[in-house]
C-alpha positions in Angstrom: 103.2 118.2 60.1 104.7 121.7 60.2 101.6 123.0 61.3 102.4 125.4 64.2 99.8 124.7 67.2 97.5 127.3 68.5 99.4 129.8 70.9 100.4 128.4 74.2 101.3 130.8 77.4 104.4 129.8 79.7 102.3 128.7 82.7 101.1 125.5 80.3 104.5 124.3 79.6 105.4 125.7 83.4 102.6 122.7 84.6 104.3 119.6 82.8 107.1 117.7 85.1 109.2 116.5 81.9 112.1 114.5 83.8 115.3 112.1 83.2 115.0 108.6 83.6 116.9 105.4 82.8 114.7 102.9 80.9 115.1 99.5 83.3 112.9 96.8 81.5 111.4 96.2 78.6 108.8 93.8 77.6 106.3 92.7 74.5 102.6 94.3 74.5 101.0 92.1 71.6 97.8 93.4 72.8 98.7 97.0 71.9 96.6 98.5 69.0 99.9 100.3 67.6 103.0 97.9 67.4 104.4 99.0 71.3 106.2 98.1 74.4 105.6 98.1 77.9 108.4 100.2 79.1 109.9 100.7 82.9 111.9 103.5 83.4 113.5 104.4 86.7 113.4 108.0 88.0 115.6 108.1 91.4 113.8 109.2 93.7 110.7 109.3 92.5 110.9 105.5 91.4 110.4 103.7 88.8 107.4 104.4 86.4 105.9 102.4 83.3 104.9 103.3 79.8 103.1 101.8 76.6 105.5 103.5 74.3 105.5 103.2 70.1 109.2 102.4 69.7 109.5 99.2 68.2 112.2 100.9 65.7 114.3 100.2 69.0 115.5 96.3 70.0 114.4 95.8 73.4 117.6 94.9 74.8 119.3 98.1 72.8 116.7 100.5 75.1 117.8 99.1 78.4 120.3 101.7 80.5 119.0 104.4 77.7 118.1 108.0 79.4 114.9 109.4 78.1 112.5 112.7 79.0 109.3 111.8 79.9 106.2 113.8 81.4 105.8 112.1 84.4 102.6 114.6 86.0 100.1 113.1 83.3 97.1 110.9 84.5 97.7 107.2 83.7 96.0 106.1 80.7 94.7 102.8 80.3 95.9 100.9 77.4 94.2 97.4 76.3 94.1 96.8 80.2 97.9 98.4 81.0 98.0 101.3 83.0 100.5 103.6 81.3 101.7 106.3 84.1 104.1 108.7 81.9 104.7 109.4 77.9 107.9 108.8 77.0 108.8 111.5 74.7 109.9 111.3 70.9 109.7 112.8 67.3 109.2 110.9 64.1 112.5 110.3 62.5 113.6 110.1 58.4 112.5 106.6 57.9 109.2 106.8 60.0 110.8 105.7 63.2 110.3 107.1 66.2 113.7 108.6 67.8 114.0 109.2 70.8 114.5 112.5 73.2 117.2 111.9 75.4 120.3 114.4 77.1 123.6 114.6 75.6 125.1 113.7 78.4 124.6 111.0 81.4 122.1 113.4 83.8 120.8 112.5 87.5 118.3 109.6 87.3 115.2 111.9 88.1 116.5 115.4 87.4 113.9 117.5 85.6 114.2 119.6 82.6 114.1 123.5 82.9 
């Protein structure tokens, strides 16, 4: 794991829209492969997007009003018949556990990273 990947010029990060959003709703997805949810986060102005995330470490109801960066310029991706529309992004913690990436501070519901 701290393998550094192959070389990668600006303009590839400069293509991914990695933005803020408020996670609205989360529900079960027993028919996941991986142990997931189906997560809704809301972007502002952009609306509101879904995700088949891998953060079970999390109670649903401790998720709900949490910020978190996500790509949101991905294709969807179908997963066991649930479209998934952005990756919500994380790193494996300590225990296993993913943790999530998320601002310091409360940021505007939509605002993207730079």
């Amino acid at each position: 794991m701290n393998d550094i990947k192959d070389e990668a010029q600006f303009d590839d990060f400069a293509r991914l829209d990695i933005r803020i959003g408020t996670v609205i709703a989360v529900e079960p997805f027993p028919r996941a492969r991986n142990p997931s949810y189906k997560v809704q986060v809301d972007f502002g102005a952009i609306g509101t997007r879904w995700s088949s995330a891998q953060i079970t470490g999390y109670a649903p109801e401790d998720l709900i009003g949490t910020q978190v960066c996500c790509v949101v310029n991905f294709a969807p991706r179908n997963i066991a018949g649930f479209q998934s529309e952005i990756l919500i992004l994380g790193t494996p913690g300590a225990d296993g556990r993913i943790v999530l990436v998320s601002p310091r501070t409360p940021a505007p519901e939509g605002a993207p990273l730079c």
